[in-house]
LOVEX-717087 format. One record per residue (C-alpha): z, y, x; residue in three letters. Coordinates in steps of 0.05 Angstrom, whole numbers, plus 32768, in hexadecimal, padded with zeros to 4 digits. Layout:
BEGIN
ZYXAla...
This chain:
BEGIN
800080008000Unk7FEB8047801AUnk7FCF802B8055Unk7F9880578055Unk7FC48090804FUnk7FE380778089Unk7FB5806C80B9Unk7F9B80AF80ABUnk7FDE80DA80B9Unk7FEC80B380F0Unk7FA280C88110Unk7FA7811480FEUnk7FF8811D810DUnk801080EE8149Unk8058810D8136Unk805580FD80F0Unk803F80BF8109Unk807A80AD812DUnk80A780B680F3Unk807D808780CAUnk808980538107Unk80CD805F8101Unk80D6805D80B9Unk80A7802380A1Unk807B80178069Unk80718055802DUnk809880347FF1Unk8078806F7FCAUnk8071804F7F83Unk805F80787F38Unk807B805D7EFEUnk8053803D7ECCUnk809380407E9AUnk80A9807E7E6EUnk807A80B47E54Unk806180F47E7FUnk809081277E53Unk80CB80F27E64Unk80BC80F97EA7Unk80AF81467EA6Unk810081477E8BUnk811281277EBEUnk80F5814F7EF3Unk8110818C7ECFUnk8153816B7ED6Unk814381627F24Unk813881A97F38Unk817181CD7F67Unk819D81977F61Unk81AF815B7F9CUnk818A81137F83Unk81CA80F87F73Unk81E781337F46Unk819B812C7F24Unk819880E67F15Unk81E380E37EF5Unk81D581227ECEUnk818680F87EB5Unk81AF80BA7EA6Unk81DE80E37E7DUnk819B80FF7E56Unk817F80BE7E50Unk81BC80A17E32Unk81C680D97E01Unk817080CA7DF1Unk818480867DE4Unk815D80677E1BUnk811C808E7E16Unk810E80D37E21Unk80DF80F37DE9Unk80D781347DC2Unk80FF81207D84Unk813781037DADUnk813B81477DCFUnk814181707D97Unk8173813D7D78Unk819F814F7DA8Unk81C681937DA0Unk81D181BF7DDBUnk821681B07DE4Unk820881697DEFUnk81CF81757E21Unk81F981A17E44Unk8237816F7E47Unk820481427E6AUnk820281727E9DUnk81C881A47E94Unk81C581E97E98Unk81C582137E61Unk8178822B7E82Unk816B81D97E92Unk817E81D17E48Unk814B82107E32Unk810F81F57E58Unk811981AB7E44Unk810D81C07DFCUnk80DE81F47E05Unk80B881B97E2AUnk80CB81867DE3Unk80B681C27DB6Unk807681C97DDDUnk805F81827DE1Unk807281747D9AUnk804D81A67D81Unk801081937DB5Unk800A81CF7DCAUnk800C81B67E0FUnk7FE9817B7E1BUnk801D81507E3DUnk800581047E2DUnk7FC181117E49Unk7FDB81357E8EUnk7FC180F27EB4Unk7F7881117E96Unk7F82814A7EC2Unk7F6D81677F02Unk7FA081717F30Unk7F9B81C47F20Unk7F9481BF7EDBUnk7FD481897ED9Unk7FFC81C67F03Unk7FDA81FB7EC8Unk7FF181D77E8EUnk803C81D77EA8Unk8045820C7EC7Unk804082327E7CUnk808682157E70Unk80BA82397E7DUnk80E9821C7EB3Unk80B081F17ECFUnk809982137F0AUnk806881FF7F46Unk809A81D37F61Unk80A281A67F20Unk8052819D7F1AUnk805181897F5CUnk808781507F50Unk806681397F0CUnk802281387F3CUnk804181087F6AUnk807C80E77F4CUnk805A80DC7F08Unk800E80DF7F11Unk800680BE7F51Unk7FDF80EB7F6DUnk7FCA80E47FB8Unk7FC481367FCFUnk800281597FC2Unk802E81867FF2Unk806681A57FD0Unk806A81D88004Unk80A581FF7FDCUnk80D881C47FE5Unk810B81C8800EUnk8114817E8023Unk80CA818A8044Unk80D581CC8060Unk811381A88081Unk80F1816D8098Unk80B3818D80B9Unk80E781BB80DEUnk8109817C80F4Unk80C6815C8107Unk80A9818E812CUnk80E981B88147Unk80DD81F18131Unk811782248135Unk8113823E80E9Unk80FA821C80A4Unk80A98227809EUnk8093824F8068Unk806982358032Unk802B8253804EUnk803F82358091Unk804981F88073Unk800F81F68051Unk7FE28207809AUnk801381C880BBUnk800181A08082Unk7FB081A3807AUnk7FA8817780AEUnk7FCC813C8072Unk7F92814B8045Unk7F8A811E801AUnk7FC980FA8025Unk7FF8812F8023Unk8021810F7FF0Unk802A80CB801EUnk804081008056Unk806481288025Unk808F80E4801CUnk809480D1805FUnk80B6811D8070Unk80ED81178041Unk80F880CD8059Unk810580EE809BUnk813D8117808BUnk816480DC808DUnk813F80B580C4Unk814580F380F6Unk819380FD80EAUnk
């Protein structure tokens, strides 16, 4: 799996290669389970907060969904509860602004996987709450798409500092220059960065 990917980064970026030496195969895997807006939640859920804080606070919202994550579930659910799960009262705003939205198809949620990778970021971006950072996780966590460098996340910035010593965090347009070379794997190399926060300690 992603061997093509691989062999690719490891030509263009000897130092990226090394990391992938050290860390082993790309276990990078999208869900076939759930629906795109249940997965849109859950990124919502995700942002600003530590992967452990996230996923307790999602397991909570599952729960209270009964399992699965839709629309009507949503809005059965009063604020209160939502926020006793551990949301924000802003996390709580844009999850149902995103239910409202998708129930009333104004946003064409169930056929993002129709998309182009722009038009996927275009059609989320219109919610409230989701920004360029969300899109960019539904693109890769939920979509499976190959090209994707979220170049305003932190765990990269941190890990290409790491990789390539540099004595502050890149920018995003930095990031973006350091990052061309990926095309069109960024999202394998994308993986293999934040995998190297740990590896590197």
């Amino acid at each position: 799996m992603h061997k093509k990917a691989i062999k690719h980064l490891r030509a263009v970026d000897p130092v990226l290669g090394a990391i992938i030496d050290a860390i082993g195969p790309c276990t990078l895997a999208v869900p076939k389970d759930g629906s795109h807006f249940g997965h849109i939640v859950r990124s919502i859920v995700y942002q600003q907060l530590s992967g452990k804080a996230a996923g307790t606070i999602h397991g909570r919202v599952i729960a209270l969904c009964g399992g699965e994550v839709t629309p009507a579930r949503i809005f059965k659910a009063t604020d209160a509860q939502l926020r006793a799960a551990g949301l924000s009262e802003r996390k709580v705003q844009y999850i149902k602004e995103l239910a409202s939205r998708t129930k009333s198809k104004e946003l064409a949620i169930d056929k993002l996987h129709e998309l182009d990778d722009d038009a996927v970021m275009e059609t989320l971006v219109q919610v409230r709450g989701i920004g360029r950072w969300t899109a960019q996780m539904v693109l890769m966590f939920r979509l499976g798409r190959p090209d994707v460098l979220p170049e305003l996340d932190l765990g990269i910035q941190k890990g290409v500092q790491k990789m390539l010593r540099m004595r502050k965090l890149p920018t995003p347009e930095k990031l973006q220059k350091i990052g061309a070379k990926w095309a069109p794997h960024r999202t394998v190399a994308s993986w293999y960065v934040w995998r190297s926060l740990d590896a590197l300690e």
